[in-house]
N, C-alpha and C positions, 0 to 999 in steps of 0.2 A: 574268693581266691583269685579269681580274671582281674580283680581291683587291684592287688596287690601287685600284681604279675605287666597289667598293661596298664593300667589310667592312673594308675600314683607315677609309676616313672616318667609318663607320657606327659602328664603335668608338671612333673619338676623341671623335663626337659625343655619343654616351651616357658616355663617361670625363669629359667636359669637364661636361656635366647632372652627376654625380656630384660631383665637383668641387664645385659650389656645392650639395648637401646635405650634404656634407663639412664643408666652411668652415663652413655654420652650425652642424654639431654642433660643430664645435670652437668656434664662437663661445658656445655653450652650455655646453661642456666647462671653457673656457678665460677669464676675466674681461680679460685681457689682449684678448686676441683680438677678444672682444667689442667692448671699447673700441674697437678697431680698425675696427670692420666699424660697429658700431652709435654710439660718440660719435663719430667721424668725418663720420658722416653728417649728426647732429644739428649736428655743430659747424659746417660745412661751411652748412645750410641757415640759421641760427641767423646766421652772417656775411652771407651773402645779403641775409636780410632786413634787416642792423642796414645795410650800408650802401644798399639801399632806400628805409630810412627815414629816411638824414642827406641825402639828397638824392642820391646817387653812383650814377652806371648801375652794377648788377654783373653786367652781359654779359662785360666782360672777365674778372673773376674767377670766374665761372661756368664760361668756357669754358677757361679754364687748369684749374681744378677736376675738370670732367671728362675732361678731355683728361689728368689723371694718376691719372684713377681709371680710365679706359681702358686706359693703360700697364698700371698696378698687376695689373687684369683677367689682360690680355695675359700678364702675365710670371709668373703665377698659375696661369689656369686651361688657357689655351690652348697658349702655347709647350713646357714640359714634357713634356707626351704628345704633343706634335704631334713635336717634335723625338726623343720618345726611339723612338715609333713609328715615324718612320722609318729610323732610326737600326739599330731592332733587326731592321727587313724589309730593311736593306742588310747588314748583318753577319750574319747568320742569327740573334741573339739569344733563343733561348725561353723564359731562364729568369725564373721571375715576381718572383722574387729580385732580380734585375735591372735586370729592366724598372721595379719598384716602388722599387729602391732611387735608382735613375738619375734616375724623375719626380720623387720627391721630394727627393732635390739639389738639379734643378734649381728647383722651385718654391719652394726655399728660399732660395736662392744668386741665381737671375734677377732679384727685387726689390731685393736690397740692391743688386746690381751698377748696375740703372735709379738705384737711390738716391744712387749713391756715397755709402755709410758711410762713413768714414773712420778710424773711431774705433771704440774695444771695444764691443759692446754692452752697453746696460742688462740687469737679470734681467728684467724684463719684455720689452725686445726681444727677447730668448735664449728668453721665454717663447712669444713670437708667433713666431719663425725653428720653434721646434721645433713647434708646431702648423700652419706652410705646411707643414714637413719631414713631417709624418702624413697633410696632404690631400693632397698629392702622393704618397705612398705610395701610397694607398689609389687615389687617380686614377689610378696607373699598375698598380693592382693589377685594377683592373675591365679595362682596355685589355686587358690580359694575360688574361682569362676569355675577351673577346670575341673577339678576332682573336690577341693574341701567344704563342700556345701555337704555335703553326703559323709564324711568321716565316721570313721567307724562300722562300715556298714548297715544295714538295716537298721532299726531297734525292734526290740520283741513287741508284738502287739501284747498289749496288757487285757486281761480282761476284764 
């Protein structure tokens, strides 16, 4: 029960901090990526301002703004190891293999889906799917040092 209570959340929480050191090496890694994290932001503030300055409240585009940069968050950093942590403490899952292959799916897969793609991706989107697909390994490769070697707790000794 203490597992449940303190060392699964304790590990999602430091997976989820990792997570975003993650993201930015890949944003360092990756120019794609970058664009992503960093002209988005610029672009994002950059419209702010311009409609600001033509006279137009941008509360509303602000708060739709980040209300999908919250999603994006969400379906990035948080859902993936939360889901696959539990996942692997309800199935007894230990291996890091796994557990790492499974977060980064989803952290791959969870975006486009919020997105609805519809369409083949660009080599650049194929470039940013395949850099979520490495932070979410790696996110779910820390989850698995901290608490998912042990999933599921105990097993019955058998006799």
């Amino acid at each position: 029960m203490l597992r449940w209570l303190l060392l699964i959340p304790f590990a999602c929480l430091v997976a989820m901090g990792a997570a975003l050191i993650f993201l930015a090496m890949a944003s360092i890694a990756s120019p794609s990526v970058a664009l992503l994290i960093g002209g988005g932001v610029e672009r994002l503030v950059d419209l702010l301002f311009g409609l600001a300055d033509r006279g137009i409240d941008p509360a509303p585009a602000a708060q739709a703004a980040f209300a999908l940069i919250g999603k994006l968050g969400l379906a990035i950093v948080v859902m993936p190891v939360a889901l696959v942590a539990v996942a692997s403490e309800l199935f007894r899952l230990r291996s890091g293999l796994l557990q790492s292959g499974f977060t980064g799916l989803l952290a791959a897969l969870l975006p486009l889906a919020m997105l609805r793609l519809s369409r083949s991706p660009s080599p650049a989107e194929i470039q940013i799917i395949s850099g979520l697909f490495l932070v979410g390994a790696a996110t779910g490769f820390v989850y698995w040092l901290i608490a998912g070697r042990g999933a599921g707790g105990e097993r019955p000794a058998q006799p």
